[in-house]
BAVEX-995488 format. One record per residue (C-alpha): y, x, z; residue in three letters. Coordinates in steps of 0.25 Angstrom, whole numbers, plus 5000, padded with zeros to 4 digits. Each point is the difference from the previous one (the first is absolute). Layout:
BEGIN
YXZALA
...
***
This chain:
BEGIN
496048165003UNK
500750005015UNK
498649925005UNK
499150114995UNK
501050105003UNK
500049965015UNK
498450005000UNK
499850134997UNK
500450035014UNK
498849955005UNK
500549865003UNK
498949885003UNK
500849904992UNK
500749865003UNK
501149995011UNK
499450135006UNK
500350074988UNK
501549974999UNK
500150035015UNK
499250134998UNK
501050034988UNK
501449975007UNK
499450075012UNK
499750144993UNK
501349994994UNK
500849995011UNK
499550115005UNK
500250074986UNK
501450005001UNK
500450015012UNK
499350135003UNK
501050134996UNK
498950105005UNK
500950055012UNK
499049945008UNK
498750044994UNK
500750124999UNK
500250025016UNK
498749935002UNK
499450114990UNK
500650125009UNK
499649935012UNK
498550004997UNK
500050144993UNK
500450055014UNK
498749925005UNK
499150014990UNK
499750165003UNK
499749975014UNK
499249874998UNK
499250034987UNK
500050165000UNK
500150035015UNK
501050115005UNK
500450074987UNK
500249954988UNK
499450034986UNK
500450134993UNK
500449934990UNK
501049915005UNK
500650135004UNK
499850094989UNK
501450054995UNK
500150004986UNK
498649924994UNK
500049924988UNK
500249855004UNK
498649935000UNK
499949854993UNK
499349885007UNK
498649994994UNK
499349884993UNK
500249934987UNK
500549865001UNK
499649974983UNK
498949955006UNK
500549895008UNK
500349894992UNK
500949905006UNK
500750085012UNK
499449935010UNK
500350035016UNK
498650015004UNK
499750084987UNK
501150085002UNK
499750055015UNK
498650014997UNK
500450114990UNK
500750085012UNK
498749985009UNK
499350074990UNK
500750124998UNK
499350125006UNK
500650045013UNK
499450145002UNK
500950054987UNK
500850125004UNK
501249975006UNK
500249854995UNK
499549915009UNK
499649864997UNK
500749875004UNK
498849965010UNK
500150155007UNK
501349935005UNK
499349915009UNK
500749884995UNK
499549864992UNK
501449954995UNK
500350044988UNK
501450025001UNK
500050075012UNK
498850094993UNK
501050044988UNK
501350035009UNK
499050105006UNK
499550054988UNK
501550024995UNK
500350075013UNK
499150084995UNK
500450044988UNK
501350005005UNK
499750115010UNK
499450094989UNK
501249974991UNK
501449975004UNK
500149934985UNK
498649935001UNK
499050044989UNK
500250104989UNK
501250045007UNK
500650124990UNK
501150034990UNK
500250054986UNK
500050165005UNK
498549985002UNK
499649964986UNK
500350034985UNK
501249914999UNK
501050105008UNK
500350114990UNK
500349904990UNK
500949925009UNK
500750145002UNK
500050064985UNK
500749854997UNK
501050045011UNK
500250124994UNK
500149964986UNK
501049905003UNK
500950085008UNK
499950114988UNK
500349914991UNK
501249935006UNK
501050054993UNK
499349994985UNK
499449885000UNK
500849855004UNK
499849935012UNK
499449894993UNK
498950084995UNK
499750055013UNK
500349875007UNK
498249965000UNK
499850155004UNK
500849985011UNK
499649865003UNK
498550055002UNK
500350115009UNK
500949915011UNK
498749914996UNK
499050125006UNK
500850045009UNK
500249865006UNK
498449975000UNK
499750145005UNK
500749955013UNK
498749905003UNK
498750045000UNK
499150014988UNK
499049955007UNK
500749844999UNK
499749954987UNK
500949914994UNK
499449904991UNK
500749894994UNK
499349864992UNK
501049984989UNK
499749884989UNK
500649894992UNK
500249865006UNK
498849935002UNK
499050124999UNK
499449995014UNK
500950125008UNK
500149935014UNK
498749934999UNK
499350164998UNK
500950055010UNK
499549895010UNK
498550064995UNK
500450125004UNK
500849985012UNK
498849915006UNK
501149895003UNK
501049904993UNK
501150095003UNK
500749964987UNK
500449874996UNK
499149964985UNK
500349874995UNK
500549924985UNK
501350035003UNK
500650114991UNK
500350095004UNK
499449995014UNK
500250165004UNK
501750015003UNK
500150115007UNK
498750135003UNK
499250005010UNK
499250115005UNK
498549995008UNK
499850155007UNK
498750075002UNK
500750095011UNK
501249995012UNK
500850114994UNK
500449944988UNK
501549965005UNK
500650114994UNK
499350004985UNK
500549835002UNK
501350035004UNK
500250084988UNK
499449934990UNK
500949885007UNK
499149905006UNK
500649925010UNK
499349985014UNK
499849864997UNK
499250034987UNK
498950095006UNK
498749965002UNK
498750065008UNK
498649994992UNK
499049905008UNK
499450055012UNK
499050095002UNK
500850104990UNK
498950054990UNK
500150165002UNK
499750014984UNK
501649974998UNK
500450085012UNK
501450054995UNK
500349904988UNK
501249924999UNK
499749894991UNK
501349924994UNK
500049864994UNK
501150004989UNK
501049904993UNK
499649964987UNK
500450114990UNK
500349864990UNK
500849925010UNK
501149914996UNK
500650015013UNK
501250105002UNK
499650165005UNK
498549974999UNK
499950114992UNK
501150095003UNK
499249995012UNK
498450034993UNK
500850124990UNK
500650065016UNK
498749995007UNK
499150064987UNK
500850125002UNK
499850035014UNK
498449945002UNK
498850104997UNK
499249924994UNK
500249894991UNK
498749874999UNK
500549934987UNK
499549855003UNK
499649944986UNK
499549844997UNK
499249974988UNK
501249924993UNK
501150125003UNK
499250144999UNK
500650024987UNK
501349965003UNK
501050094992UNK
501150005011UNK
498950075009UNK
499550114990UNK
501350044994UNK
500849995013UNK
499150045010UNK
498550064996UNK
500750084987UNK
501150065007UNK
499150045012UNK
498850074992UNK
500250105007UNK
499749965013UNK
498649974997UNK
499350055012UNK
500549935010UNK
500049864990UNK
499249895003UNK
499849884989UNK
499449895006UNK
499649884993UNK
499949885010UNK
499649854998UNK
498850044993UNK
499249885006UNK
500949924991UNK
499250084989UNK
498649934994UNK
498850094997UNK
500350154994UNK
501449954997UNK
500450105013UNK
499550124994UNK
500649984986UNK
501549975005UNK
499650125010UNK
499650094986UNK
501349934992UNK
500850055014UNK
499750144999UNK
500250014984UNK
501549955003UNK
500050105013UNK
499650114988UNK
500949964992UNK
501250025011UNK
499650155001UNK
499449965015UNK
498750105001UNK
498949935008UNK
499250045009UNK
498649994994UNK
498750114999UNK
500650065012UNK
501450044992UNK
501249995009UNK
500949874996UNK
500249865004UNK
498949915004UNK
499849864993UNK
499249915009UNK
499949854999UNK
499949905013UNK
500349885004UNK
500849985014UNK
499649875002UNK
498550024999UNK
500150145005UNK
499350064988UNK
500250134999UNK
501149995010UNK
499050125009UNK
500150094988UNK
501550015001UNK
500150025014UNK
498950094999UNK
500950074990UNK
501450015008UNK
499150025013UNK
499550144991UNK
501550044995UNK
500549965014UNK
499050115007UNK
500450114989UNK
501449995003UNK
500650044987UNK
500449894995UNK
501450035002UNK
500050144995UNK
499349954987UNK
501149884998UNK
501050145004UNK
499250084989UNK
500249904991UNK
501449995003UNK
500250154997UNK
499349974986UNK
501049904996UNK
501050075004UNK
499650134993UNK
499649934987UNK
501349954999UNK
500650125002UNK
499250074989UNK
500950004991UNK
501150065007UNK
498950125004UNK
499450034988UNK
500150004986UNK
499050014989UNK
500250134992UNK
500250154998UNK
500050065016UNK
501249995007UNK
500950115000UNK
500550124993UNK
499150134996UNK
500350135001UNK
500350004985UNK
500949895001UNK
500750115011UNK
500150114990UNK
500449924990UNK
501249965010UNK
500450135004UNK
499750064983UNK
501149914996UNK
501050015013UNK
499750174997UNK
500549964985UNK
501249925002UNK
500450115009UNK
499950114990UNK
499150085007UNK
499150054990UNK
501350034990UNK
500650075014UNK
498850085001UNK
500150054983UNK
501550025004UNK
499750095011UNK
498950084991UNK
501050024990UNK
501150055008UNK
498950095008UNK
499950054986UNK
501250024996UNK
500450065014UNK
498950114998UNK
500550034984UNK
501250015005UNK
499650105012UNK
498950084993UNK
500550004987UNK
500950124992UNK
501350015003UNK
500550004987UNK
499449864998UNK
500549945012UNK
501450024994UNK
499549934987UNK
499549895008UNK
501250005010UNK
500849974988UNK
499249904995UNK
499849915012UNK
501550005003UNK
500349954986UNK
498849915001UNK
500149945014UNK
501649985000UNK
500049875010UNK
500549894994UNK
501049915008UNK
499249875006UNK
498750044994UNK
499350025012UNK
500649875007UNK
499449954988UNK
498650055000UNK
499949955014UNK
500449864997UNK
498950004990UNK
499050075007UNK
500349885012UNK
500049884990UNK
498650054992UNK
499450015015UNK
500149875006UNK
499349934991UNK
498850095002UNK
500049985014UNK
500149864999UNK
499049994991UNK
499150105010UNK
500249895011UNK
499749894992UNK
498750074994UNK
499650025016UNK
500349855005UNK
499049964987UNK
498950095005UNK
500349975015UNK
499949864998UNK
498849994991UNK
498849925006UNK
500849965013UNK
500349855003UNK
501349934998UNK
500850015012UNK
499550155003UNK
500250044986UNK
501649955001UNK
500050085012UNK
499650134994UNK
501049984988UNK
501149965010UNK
499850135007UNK
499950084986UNK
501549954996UNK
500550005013UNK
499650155002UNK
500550034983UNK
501449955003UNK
500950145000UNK
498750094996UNK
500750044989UNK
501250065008UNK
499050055010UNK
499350084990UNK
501350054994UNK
500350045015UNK
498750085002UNK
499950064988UNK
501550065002UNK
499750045013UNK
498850094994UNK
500750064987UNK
501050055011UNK
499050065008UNK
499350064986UNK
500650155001UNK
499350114990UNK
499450135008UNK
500150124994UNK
498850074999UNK
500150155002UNK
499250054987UNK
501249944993UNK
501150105007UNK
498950114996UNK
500049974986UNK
501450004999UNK
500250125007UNK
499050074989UNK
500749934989UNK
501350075006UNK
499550145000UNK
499449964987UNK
501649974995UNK
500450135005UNK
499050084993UNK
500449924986UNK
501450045004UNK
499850145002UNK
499250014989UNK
501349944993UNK
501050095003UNK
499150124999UNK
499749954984UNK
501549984998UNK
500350145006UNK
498950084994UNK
500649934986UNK
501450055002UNK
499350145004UNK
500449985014UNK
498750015007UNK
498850074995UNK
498550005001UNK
498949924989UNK
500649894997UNK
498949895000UNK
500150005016UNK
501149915000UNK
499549924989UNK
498749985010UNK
500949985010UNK
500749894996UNK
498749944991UNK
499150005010UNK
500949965011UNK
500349874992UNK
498449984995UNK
499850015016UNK
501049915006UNK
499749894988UNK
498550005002UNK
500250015015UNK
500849865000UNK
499149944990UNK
498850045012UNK
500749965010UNK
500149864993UNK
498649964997UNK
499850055017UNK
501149905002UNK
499449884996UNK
498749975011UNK
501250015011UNK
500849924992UNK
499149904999UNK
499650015015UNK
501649975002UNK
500049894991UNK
498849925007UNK
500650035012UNK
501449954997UNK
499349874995UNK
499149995011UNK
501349995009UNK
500849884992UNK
498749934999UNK
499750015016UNK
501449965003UNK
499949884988UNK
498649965006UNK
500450015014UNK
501149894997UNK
499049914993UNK
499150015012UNK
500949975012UNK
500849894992UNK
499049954991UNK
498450035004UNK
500150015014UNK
500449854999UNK
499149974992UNK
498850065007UNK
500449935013UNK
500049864994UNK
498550044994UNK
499650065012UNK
500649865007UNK
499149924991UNK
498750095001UNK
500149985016UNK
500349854996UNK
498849984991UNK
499150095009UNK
500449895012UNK
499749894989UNK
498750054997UNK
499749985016UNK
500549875002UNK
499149964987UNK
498850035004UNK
500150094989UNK
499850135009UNK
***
């Protein structure tokens, strides 16, 4: 594997080869990019003069412009020859806008061709290609709305349960620093399924070490595409020892891709795969390296591929060492490979559907090994791999978090019936309704009494006064009674509202609104009490003048009965003269008056009454309700409103909005 391995750089074979081989990766691991970096700025400041003349391209100027890719497709190359390799670059059409090709820098070593080309690329972008961040794609008002959601909902859900929430958003906030345009990729596999020997196929050099030894790959190594890479290594924790430059002349198809070789994810050794589970959460892109004796492994499909079904669109399966395979064996353990990839949940990428791509290859031959580099060459030029790996981050995190968001049932929160009902039952353990019959009745009364004969209003004074003798401690009483019989009622109201507050929100809200019900419930009832006595004292009855009218007529009408009297008493005794039916008339018609005139002021009594009545009940019951609405709905209402906002945010962080 290391022999063939080494020839894919182009080597002639023999002693020359292994000389060629130590040679390249000398220079492979020495070389940080400071250098090519101020070599690169160096000949940007040239290359306008030399190859443009006294001004340069408007487009290396242009402030602003979208970060262009380096043209040409290296799928076709087949073994990543040198010569093959900058013959691709001669080819490239140096009249395209703004993007001169590597022979318009006057220069026939390779090397010194692509620090140019980087200088380049450099002067248009700080960051090197693709340069951008979240706030120019799809991904920012999701990374927000999660921020948002899991501030709201801090102090109602645990921090466990917002720990991966969290975790995803240091994650993004940590990969925002870089540039998109670097693509992370790593090769991750069992031991023995080819990983460094691909990486070397890749890389164009035998930068890692492949051998029988198990495992053979310690520690990750990291081949880059680009000179500003330092940053994206040093956090994903590659030493400068560890990283590796592809095999000179670069192919501009993988401009901007960071390619790491990984421990085995199956090692015996120590760490190995504390190391593979860190690195798999910080890469973009994942190329699962399969052999044909391990591709059904089940610590690799319930540990890894399952788990990580999700992440789909920025998943590779490879299935290497298919030289090994006789005949159309390839193609049927490719077939059973993407049966078992179904099985996981993993969407593939086939008839143009988004999903992952199931290729096979072998990287000793360099069968199929253009495909794949065709394929990261493509997801390195979109630039999206890492916003995609983000994306599917956010889904996780927001699936998981389903449950604590929504909840399958009746719509969440109470009605305008359920508020009725409340304040219906609040107006009734407050008596409002029996206040307001009270008050009609004593409106009544009061308008008998005022209205009413005079001889009648001494029958009834007598009456009352043997009736309505207070008994010692009976008010006390009633008061007691009246208290005991309404708690429970308002109890009962607030236990009735938490039900329908809470019905169809999920657990943690739902204990939230209910806490904030009892909380708000505890000393309602004496509030209540308080309000209602406060409005009974400010309950006074206004005499209306028609009453002071009547009475005055039923006066004048007593006088007349009485002068008729006397005058019937003296015209008996022969002390007065004249007919003697006047004073008979007198005092009939006086009483037929007075009584039919209190029996008419009664029935035009009763509409006012009525009115006094309603408005004697409207008062307890605002001064009940108001209570229940400060202590009780008001609460409430806010912990719904909490959650709408919540579950509005939710919505956005799901993709759902």
């Amino acid at each position: 594997m290391t022999a063939t391995a080494a020839g894919l750089d182009g080597g002639d074979g023999g002693g020359g080869e292994a000389a060629s081989a130590e040679a390249v990766r000398t220079r492979q691991t020495w070389d940080d990019g400071l250098i090519a970096r101020r070599a690169g700025r160096r000949a940007a400041r040239r290359a306008p003069r030399e190859t443009f003349g006294t001004e340069a391209p408007a487009a290396w100027t242009a402030a602003g412009s979208e970060p262009r890719e380096a043209g040409g497709s290296a799928g076709s190359q087949g073994a990543y020859g040198a010569a093959g390799a900058y013959a691709s670059y001669g080819s490239r059409d140096a009249s395209e806008p703004g993007e001169p090709s590597y022979e318009s820098y006057g220069s026939r070593d390779p090397y010194k061709a692509y620090e140019a080309y980087e200088a380049y690329a450099s002067y248009e972008r700080p960051f090197g290609p693709g340069a951008r961040s979240f706030a120019a794609g799809s991904l920012r008002p999701r990374l927000d709305a999660l921020r948002q959601l899991v501030g709201l909902s801090r102090t109602r859900l645990d921090g466990r349960t917002l720990a991966g929430a969290g975790r995803v958003l240091d994650e993004a906030a940590a990969r925002g620093r870089h540039p998109l345009g670097h693509t992370v990729v790593a090769l991750a596999g069992a031991t023995g399924s080819g990983k460094s020997t691909l990486f070397n196929a890749l890389a164009g050099a035998p930068l890692s070490e492949c051998g029988i030894r198990r495992p053979t790959t310690a520690a990750p190594l990291s081949c880059a595409w680009t000179d500003h890479a330092d940053g994206l290594l040093d956090r994903l924790g590659i030493p400068h020892a560890d990283r590796r430059r592809p095999a000179y002349p670069y192919d501009p198809a993988l401009r901007g891709l960071v390619l790491l070789d990984l421990p085995d994810h199956d090692s015996a050794a120590p760490g190995h795969r504390d190391r593979v589970d860190r690195l798999l959460g910080l890469v973009d892109a994942v190329v699962w390296v399969v052999d044909p004796e391990k591709y059904a492994d089940a610590v690799l499909h319930e540990r890894y591929l399952r788990p990580l079904a999700g992440y789909a669109e920025v998943t590779f399966v490879v299935l290497n060492q298919v030289d090994r395979l006789p005949g159309d064996a390839a193609d049927q353990v490719l077939d059973d490979l993407r049966r078992l990839l179904d099985e996981d949940g993993l969407a593939l990428g086939e008839h143009g559907e988004p999903g992952a791509a199931v290729l096979a290859l072998s990287a000793l031959t360099g069968e199929g090994v253009g495909e794949l580099r065709e394929m990261l060459g493509g997801l390195a030029a979109e630039c999206g791999a890492a916003e995609r790996r983000l994306a599917a981050d956010v889904d996780g995190t927001t699936a998981r978090l389903r449950p604590q968001y929504v909840a399958d049932g009746a719509p969440a929160g109470f009605t305008g019936r359920a508020r009725a009902e409340f304040e219906d039952r609040l107006a009734e353990a407050a008596g409002a309704a029996a206040t307001g019959q009270a008050a009609e009745r004593a409106w009544l009364r009061d308008a008998r009494k005022a209205c009413g004969t005079p001889w009648g209003r001494l029958a009834r004074g007598g009456r009352r006064a043997e009736d309505e003798r207070p008994v010692p401690g009976a008010r006390a009483k009633a008061a007691a009674m009246e208290a005991v019989t309404a708690r429970p009622a308002v109890e009962e109201a607030v236990r009735t509202l938490a039900d329908e507050a809470t019905a169809g929100l999920p657990g943690p809200w739902a204990q939230a609104v209910r806490e904030a019900a009892v909380w708000g419930g505890r000393g309602l009832p004496e509030a209540v009490d308080e309000a209602v006595a406060a409005a009974r004292r400010g309950q006074r009855l206004t005499r209306p003048a028609w009453w002071s009218a009547v009475a005055a007529a039923q006066v004048v009408l007593l006088v007349l009965q009485v002068v008729g009297a006397v005058w019937l008493v003296g015209a008996v005794a022969g002390l007065f003269g004249g007919p003697g039916w006047l004073p008979a008339a007198l005092v009939a018609g006086g009483a037929l008056a007075g009584t039919g005139l209190a029996w008419a002021c009664g029935l035009a009594a009763r509409g006012p009454a009525r009115r006094y009545g309603r408005a004697a009940e409207a008062r307890l019951r605002d001064a009940a309700v108001g209570c229940g609405r400060a202590r009780v709905l008001a609460p409430v209402g806010a912990e719904l409103a909490r959650y709408r906002e919540v579950r509005a945010q939710y919505v956005i962080a799901a993709g759902e909005g």
